[in-house]
C-alpha positions in Angstrom: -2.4 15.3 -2.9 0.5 13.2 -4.4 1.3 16.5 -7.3 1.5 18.7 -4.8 3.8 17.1 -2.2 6.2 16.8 -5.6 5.5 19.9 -6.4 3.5 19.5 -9.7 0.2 19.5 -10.7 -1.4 17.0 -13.1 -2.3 17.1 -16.4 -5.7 16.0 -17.5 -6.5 15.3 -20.3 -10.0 14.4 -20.2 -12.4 16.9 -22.3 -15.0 18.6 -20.3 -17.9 16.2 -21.6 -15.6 12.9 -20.6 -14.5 14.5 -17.0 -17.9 15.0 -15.9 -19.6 11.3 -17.7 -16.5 9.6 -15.6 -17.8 12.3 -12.6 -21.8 11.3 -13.2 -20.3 7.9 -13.2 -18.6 7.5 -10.0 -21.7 9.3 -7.9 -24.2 6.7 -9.4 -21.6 4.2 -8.2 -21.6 5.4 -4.9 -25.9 5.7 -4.7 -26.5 2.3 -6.3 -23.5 0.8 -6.7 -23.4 -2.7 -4.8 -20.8 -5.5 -4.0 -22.5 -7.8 -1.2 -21.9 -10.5 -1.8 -21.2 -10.4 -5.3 -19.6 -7.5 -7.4 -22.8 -6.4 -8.9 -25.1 -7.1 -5.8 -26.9 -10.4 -4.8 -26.5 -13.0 -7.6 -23.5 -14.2 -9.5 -22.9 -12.3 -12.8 -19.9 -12.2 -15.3 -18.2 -9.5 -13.3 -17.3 -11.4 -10.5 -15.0 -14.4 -11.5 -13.3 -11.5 -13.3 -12.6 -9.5 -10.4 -11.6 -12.6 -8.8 -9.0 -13.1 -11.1 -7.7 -9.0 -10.8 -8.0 -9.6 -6.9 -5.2 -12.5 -6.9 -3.5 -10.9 -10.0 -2.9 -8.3 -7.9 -1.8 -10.1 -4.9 1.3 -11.3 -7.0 2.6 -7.5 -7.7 5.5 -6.9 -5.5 4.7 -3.6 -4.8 1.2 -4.3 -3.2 2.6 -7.2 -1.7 4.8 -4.9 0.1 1.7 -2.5 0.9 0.0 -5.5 2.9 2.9 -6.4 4.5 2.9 -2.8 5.5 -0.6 -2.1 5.9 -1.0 -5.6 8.1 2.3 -3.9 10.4 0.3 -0.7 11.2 -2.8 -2.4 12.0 -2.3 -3.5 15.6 -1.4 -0.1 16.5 -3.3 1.9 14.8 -6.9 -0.4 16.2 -4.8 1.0 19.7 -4.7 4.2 19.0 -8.6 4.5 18.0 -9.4 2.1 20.6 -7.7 4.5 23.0 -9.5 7.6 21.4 -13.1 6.4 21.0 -12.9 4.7 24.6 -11.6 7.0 26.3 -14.3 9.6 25.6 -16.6 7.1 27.0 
């Protein structure tokens, strides 16, 4: 955790009731929560050119510019390293 490494621990703020709605929220999410092909699931719906726009918003931040130039520098070798792991115990 990103508190801990600095040595702090974070603040929420969230009451109890909002903490565990955003909580309820995220594991209905993750049962019924769909984004293939579209956002919300099969069809086109509002949500989607809208995260479209976010998606290449985003792309222009420096900062995770820098985090795919990154992440696209560690891929080779890290697809060789579980290459090498998975294989091996073949």
């Amino acid at each position: 955790m990103l508190a801990h490494k600095l040595g702090t621990l974070p603040q929420c703020k969230c009451t109890r009731p909002k903490r565990e709605d955003l909580i309820a929220g995220f594991a209905t999410l993750k049962c019924h929560g769909k984004s293939s092909p579209y956002v919300a699931g099969d069809s086109l719906t509002l949500a989607d050119p809208a995260a479209r726009e976010l998606l290449q918003r985003l792309g222009e931040n420096p900062t995770v510019q820098a985090i795919t130039r990154a992440r696209d520098a560690a891929t080779p070798g890290f697809n060789t390293a579980v290459r090498a792991k998975y294989h091996s115990k073949q």
